[in-house]
Each structure stands twice: as structure tokens, then as C-alpha cells.
VEXDREN-2710 file (C-alpha; in Angstrom, 1 decimal):
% VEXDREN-2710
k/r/px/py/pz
1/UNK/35.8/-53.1/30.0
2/UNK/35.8/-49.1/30.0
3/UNK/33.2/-47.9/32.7
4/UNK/33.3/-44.5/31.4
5/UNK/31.1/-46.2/27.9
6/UNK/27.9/-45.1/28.1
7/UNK/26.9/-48.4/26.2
8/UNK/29.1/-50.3/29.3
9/UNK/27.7/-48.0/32.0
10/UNK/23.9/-48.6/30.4
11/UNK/24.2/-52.9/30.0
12/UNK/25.7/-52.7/34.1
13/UNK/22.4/-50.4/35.4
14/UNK/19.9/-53.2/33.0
15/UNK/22.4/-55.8/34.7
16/UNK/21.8/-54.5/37.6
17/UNK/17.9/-53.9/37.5
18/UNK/17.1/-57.2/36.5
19/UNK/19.1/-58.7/39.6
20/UNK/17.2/-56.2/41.6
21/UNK/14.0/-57.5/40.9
22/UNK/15.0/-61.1/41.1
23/UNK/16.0/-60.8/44.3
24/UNK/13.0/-59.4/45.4
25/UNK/10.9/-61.6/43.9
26/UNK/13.3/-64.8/45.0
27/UNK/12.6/-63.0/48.5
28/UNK/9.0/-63.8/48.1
29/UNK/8.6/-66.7/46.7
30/UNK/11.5/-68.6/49.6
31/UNK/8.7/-67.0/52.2
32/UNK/6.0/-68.4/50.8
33/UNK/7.7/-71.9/50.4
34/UNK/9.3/-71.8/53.3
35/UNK/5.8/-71.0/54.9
36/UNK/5.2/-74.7/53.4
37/UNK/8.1/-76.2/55.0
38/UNK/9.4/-76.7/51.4
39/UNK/12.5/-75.5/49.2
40/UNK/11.6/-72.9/46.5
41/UNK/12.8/-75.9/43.8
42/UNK/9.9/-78.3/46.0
43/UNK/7.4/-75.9/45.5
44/UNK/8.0/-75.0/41.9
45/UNK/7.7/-79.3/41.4
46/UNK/4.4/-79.4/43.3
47/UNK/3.1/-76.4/41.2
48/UNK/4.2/-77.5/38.3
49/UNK/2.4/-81.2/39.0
50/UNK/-0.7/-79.5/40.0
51/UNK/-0.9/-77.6/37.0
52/UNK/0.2/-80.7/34.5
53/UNK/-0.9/-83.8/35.8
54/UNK/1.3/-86.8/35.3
55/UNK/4.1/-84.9/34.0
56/UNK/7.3/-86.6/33.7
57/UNK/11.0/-86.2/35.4
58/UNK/12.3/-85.1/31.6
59/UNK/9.2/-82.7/31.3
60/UNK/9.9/-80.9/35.0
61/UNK/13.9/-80.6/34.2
62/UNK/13.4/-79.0/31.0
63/UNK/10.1/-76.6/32.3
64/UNK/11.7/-75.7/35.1
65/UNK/15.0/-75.4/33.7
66/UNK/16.5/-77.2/36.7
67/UNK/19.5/-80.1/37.0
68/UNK/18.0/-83.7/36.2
69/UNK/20.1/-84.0/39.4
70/UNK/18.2/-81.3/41.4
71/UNK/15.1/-82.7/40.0
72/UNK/15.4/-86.1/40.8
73/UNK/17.0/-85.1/44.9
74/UNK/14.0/-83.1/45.1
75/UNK/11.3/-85.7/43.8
76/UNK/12.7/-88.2/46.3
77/UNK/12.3/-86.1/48.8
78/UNK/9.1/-85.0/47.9
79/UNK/7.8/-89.0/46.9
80/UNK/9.8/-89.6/50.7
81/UNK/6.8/-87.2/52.2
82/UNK/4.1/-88.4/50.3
83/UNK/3.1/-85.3/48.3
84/UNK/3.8/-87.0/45.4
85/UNK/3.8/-90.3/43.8
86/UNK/5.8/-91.9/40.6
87/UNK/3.8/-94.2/38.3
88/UNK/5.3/-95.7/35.3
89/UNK/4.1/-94.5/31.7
90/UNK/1.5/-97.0/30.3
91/UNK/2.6/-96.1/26.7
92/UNK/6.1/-96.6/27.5
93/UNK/7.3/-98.1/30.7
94/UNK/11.2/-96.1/30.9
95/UNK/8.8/-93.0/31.6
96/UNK/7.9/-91.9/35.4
97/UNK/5.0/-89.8/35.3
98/UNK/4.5/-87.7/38.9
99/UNK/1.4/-87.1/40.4
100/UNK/0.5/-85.1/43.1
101/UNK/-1.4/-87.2/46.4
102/UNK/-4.3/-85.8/48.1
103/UNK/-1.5/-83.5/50.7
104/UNK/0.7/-82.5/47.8
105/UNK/-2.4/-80.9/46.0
106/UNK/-3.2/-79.8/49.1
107/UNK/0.5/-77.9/49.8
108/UNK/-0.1/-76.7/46.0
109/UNK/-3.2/-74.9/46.3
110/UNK/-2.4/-73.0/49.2
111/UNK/1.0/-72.3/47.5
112/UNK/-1.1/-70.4/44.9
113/UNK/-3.1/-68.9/47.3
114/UNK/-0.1/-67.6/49.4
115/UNK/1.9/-66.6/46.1
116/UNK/3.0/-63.4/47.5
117/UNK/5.4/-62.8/44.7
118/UNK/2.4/-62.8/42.2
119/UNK/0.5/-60.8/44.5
120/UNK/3.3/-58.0/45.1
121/UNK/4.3/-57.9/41.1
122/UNK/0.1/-57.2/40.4
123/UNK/0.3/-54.3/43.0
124/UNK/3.4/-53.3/41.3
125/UNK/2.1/-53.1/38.3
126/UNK/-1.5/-51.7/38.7
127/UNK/-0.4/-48.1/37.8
128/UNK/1.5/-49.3/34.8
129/UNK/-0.5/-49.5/31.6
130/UNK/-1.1/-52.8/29.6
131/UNK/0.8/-51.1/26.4
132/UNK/3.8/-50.7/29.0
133/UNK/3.9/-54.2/30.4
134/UNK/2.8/-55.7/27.1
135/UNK/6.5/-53.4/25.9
136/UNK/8.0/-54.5/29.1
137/UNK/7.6/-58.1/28.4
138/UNK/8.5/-58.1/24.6
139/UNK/11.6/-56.5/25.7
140/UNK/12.3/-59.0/28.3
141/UNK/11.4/-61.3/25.4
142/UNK/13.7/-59.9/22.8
143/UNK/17.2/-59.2/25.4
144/UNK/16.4/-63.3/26.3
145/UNK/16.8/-64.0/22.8
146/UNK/19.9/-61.9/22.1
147/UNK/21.4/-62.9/25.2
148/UNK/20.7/-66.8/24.4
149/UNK/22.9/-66.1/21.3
150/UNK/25.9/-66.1/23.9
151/UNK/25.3/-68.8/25.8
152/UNK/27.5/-71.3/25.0
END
């Protein structure tokens, strides 16, 4: 790759940016889990149970765009602590549908209460105008859609 390419040298500061951000935002979100006494993966299961009851393991893998390994170390962990349960699909008894118990919604609303990464991003944003994020996130929309075209 030639450096000196002004297309090269523009794709490594966007590169660059967006790992910027993450990181920042990563930083956030492991305080707030952490404040928990959860993993970042742990939290984003409860959340993701609180906001869509009786989901299933298949459902969380794919949303979360986690390992079904990952996913399934995490939910026994989780089930092993009692924030969440595993009940067996009425409508078709190979599904596990997760539900959160009384402490897991517990440990999810004050996740979303504590979501300091949320909270940071609307500071960050305030002074930025709704055309500029709306731009900003059709952009983010349209390089995840090129990009996707490359992963193999």
C-alpha cells in the first residue's frame, strides 16, 4: 500500500477515527458493566432480554452479533447467578426462550440508568445539528454496506 495516496492516507485517518471512538465508547460501556459486576457481553444479554422478553439463544447470537459459543458461556453464567432463566418454547420445544428474573431486570435497569456511554455520545453531540447526525449516520450506514461487500 503507498502511504503517500491521498485515497490510502484518507481510508487510514476514517480507519483510524472510527477505532478512536470505539475505544472510547468500549471504555464506557466496560465501566458501567463492570460497575455491575458483569462482562460488557453479560450486560448487552441482560439489556437485550429486558428490552425483548423471551428472546431466544438464536435471536441474541444474531442481534448481538456474538459467537453462539460466547452466547451460550455467558447465559450459563448468567442462568448460574439467577438473572436469568431458560424456559422451553411452547410452540416448538428445540427453542430456549430467556427471561430475565426479578434481579436480572433489576441489574438491567440500572444498566440503562448508568449507560454512561449513551450519556457521553448525547453530550457529544448536543452542538451538532440533527441534519449533521442524521448525515453522520447515513454515512455510517452507507461505508457498513460497502464494507460488508468485502467480507468474506
Amino acid at each position: 500500500m503507498d502511504y503517500s495516496d491521498k485515497k490510502v492516507k484518507l481510508a487510514a485517518e476514517v480507519v483510524q477515527s472510527f477505532m478512536t471512538i470505539s475505544k472510547t465508547i468500549v471504555k464506557f460501556t466496560q465501566q458501567n458493566a463492570s460497575s455491575l459486576g458483569l462482562t460488557v457481553q453479560q450486560m448487552g444479554i441482560l439489556n437485550t432480554i429486558f428490552s425483548s422478553p423471551s428472546i431466544t439463544l438464536k435471536e441474541i447470537t444474531e442481534k448481538l452479533q456474538l459467537s453462539k459459543s460466547t452466547v451460550s458461556v455467558n447465559v450459563d453464567d448468567l442462568v448460574n447467578a439467577k438473572l436469568i432463566e431458560r424456559k422451553t418454547s411452547a410452540e416448538d420445544r428445540r427453542e430456549i426462550n430467556l427471561k430475565l428474573t426479578t434481579e436480572g431486570e433489576r441489574l438491567a435497569r440500572k444498566s440503562c440508568q448508568n449507560a454512561s456511554s449513551y450519556k457521553a455520545m448525547m453530550s457529544a453531540i448536543e452542538a451538532i445539528s440533527e441534519e449533521k447526525i442524521q448525515s453522520l449516520l447515513e454515512t455510517h450506514d452507507q461505508l457498513l454496506k460497502n464494507l460488508r461487500k468485502f467480507d468474506v
